[in-house]
C-alpha positions, -999 to +999 in steps of 0.1 A: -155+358-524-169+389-513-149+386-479-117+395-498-101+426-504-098+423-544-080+457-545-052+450-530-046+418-555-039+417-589-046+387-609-019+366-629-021+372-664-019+340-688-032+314-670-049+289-697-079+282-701-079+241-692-073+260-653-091+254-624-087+285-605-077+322-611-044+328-593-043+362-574-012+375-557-008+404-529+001+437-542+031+442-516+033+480-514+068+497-519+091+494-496+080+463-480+098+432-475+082+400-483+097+370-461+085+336-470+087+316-441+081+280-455+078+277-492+080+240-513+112+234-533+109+234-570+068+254-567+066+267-601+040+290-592+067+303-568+085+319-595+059+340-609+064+361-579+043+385-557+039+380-518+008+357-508-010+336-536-049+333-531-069+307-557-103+318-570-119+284-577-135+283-610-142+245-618-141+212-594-110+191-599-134+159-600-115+138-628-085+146-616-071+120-592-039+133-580-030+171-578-006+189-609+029+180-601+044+215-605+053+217-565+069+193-534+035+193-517+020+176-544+015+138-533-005+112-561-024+094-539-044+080-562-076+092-555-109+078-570-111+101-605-151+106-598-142+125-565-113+147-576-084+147-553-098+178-533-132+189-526-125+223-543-155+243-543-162+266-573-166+302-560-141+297-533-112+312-524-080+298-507-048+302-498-015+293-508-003+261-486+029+282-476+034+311-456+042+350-463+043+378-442+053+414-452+072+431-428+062+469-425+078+496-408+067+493-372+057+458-374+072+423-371+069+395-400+042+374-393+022+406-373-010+405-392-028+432-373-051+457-394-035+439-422-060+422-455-058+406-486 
């Protein structure tokens, strides 16, 4: 958590509160392109926009045996509801299972150096 650069985030407003995780997006800075290299057809989440999506986990998914079907990626493999369908760990941040780079002037998508979220 304290590995991330917060400031150059800005947290989706609305999110419920039966969530499991805060979602967080990149703050692409003007003039940047954002080029989404692999994304899953149909992701909801997709459509709220924003570059990169980090998750800030708030509560385990234990209970929960197959992930929310809002994307392609999500698979119900019936997982045991006791262990959850992830080992999500509360205080935790990840990242989105797709791929975005922002192209800046000088640099080519994907070309990561000096660059934080």
């Amino acid at each position: 958590h304290e590995d991330v650069c917060w400031d150059n985030l800005w947290l989706v407003p609305d999110q419920g509160g039966a969530r499991f995780y805060d979602e967080w997006r990149v703050l692409p800075r003007p003039g940047d392109t954002v080029v989404t290299s692999l994304e899953a057809p149909g992701d909801k989440a997709r459509e709220r926009g924003g570059g990169a999506k980090l998750y800030a986990q708030v509560k385990t998914v234990q209970g929960q045996g197959n992930p929310p079907r809002d994307s392609a990626w999500a698979v119900a493999n019936n997982r045991p509801s006791e262990e959850g369908y992830a080992e999500y760990r509360v205080g935790m941040v990840y990242v989105a299972a797709y791929e975005v780079a922002i192209k800046r002037d000088g640099t080519e998508a994907g070309d990561t150096a000096g660059d934080t979220a």
